[in-house]
C-alpha positions as CSV (number, residue, x, y, z in Angstrom):
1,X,-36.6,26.5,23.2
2,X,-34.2,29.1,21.3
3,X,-31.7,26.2,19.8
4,X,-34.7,24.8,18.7
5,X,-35.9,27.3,16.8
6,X,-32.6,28.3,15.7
7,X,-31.6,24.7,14.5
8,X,-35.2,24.8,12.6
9,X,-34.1,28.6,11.2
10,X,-30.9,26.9,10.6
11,X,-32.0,24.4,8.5
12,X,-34.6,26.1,6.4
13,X,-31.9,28.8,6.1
14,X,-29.2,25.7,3.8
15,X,-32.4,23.9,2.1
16,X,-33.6,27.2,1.1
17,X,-29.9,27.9,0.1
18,X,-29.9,24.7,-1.9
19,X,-33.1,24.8,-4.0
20,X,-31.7,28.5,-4.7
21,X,-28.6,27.4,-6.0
22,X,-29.8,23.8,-8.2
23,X,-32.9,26.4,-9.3
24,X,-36.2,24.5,-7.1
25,X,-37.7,21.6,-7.2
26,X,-37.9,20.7,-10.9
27,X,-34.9,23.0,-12.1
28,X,-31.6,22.9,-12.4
29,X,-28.9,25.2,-13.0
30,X,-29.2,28.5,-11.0
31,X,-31.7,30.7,-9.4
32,X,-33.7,31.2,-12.7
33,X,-33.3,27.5,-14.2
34,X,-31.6,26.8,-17.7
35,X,-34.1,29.8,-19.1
36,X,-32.1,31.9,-21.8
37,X,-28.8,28.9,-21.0
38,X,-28.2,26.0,-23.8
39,X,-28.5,27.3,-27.2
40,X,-27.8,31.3,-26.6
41,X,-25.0,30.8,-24.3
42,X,-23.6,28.5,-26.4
43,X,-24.2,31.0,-29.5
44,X,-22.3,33.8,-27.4
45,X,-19.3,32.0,-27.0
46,X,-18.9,31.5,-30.9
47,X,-17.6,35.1,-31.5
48,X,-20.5,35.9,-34.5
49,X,-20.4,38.8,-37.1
50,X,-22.7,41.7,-36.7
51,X,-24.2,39.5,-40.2
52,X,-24.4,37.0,-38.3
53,X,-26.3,38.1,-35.5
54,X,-28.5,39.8,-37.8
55,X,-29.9,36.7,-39.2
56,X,-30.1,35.1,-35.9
57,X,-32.1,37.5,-34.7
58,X,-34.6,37.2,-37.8
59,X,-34.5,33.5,-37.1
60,X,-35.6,34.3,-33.7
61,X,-38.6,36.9,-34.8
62,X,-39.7,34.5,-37.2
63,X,-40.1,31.5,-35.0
64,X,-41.5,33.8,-32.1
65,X,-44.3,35.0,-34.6
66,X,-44.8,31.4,-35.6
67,X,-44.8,30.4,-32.0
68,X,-47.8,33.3,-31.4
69,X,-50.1,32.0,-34.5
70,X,-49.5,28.7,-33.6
71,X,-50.6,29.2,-29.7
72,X,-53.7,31.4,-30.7
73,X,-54.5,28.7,-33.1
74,X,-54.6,25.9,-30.6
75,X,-56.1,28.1,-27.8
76,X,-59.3,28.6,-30.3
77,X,-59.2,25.0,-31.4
78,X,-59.3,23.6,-27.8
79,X,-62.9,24.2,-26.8
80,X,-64.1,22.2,-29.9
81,X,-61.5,19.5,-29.2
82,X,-62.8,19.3,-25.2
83,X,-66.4,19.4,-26.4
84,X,-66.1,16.9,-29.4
85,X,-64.6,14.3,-26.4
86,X,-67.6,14.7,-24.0
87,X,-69.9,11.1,-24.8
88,X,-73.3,11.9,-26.3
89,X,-74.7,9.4,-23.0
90,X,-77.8,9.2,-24.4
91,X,-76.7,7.0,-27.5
92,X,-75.9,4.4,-24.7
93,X,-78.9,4.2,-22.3
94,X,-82.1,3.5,-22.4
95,X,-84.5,3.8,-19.7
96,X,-83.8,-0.3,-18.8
97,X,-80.0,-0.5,-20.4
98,X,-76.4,0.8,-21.0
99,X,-74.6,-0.4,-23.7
100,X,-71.4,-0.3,-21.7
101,X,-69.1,-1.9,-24.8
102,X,-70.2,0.8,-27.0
103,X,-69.6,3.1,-24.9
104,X,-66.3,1.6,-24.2
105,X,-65.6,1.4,-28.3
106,X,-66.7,5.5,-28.9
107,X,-64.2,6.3,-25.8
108,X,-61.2,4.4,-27.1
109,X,-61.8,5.6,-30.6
110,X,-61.9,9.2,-29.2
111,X,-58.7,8.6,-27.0
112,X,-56.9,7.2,-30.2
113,X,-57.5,9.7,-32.3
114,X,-56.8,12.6,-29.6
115,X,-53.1,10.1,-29.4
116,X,-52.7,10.5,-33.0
117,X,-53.4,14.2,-32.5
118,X,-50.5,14.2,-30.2
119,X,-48.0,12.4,-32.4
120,X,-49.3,14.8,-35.0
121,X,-47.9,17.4,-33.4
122,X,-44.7,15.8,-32.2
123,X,-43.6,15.5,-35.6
124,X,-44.4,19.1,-36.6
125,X,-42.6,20.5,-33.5
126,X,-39.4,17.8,-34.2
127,X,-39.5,19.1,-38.0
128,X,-39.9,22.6,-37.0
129,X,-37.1,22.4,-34.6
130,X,-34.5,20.5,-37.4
131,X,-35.1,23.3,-39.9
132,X,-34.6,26.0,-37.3
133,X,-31.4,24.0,-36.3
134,X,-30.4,23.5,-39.6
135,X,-30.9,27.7,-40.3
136,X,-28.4,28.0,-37.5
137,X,-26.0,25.5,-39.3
138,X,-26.4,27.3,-42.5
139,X,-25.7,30.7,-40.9
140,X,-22.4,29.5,-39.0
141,X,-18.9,29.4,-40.8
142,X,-16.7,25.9,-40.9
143,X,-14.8,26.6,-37.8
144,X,-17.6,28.1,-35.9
145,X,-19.5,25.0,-36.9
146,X,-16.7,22.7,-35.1
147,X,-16.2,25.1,-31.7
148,X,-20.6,24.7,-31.6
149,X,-20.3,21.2,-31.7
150,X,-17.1,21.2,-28.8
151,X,-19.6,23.4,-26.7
152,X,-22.4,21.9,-27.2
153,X,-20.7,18.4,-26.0
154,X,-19.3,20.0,-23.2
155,X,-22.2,21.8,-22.1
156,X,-24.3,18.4,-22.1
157,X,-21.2,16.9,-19.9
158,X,-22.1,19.9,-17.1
159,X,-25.8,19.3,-17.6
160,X,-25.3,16.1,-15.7
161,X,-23.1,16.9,-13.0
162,X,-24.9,20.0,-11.8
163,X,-27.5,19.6,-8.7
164,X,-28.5,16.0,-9.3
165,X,-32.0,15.2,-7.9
């Protein structure tokens, strides 16, 4: 009875050890996953002026400001979205009959405009996300530009060779 339950301690004991060091099912990276890694340890490593970080961190206020109006926005604009996707049932049936192909064509209409929705905002987060990139390019001096990309190429070589699933 006690190997057993010390082979089962055992074993929790080194998967418990693993998802702690590849960050848990759906991480990777360490304990806490890549958060605050990529971008900002990359940005550490290219030796900035006190300028420099100055207008990095206004970069940063700036987008988290647009991030906050942007996530209130959608949180009011939800409910009418979820409510303008229910089907008024009632323009389908009558008491002897439900017109299932209309019901069908309001539905895919709805689900094909909630896609283009989606795209919609695809493209604004991609463009927001080139012009915040291209800020940080703008900011950075010729050489700093070059050791950015090396890191940046390197750190996407680690990416794939750290705690594979």
């Amino acid at each position: 009875m006690k190997k057993t339950t010390i082979a089962i301690l055992a074993t929790l004991g080194l998967g418990t050890a693993t998802l702690l060091a590849c960050g848990g099912p759906g991480h990777k990276g360490g304990p806490f996953g890549e958060h605050r890694g990529g971008m900002f340890k990359v940005m550490k490593q290219l030796d900035l002026t006190s300028e420099q970080k100055d207008q990095m961190k206004v970069l940063r206020n700036e987008r988290k400001d647009q991030m906050q109006a942007k996530m209130k926005e959608m949180k009011e604009n939800r409910k009418s979205m979820m409510a303008s996707m229910k089907p008024d049932l009632s323009a389908f049936m009558t008491a002897n009959n439900f017109d299932k192909e209309a019901f069908k064509k309001q539905m895919n209409d709805k689900f094909e405009a909630k896609r283009q929705m989606r795209e919609s905002r695809k493209s604004a987060m991609l463009e927001k996300r080139a012009d915040g990139m291209e800020k940080v390019f703008n900011i950075l001096t010729p050489e700093q530009r070059i050791k950015w990309i090396e890191l940046s190429k390197k750190q996407k070589d680690q990416k794939g060779n750290n705690c594979k699933s």
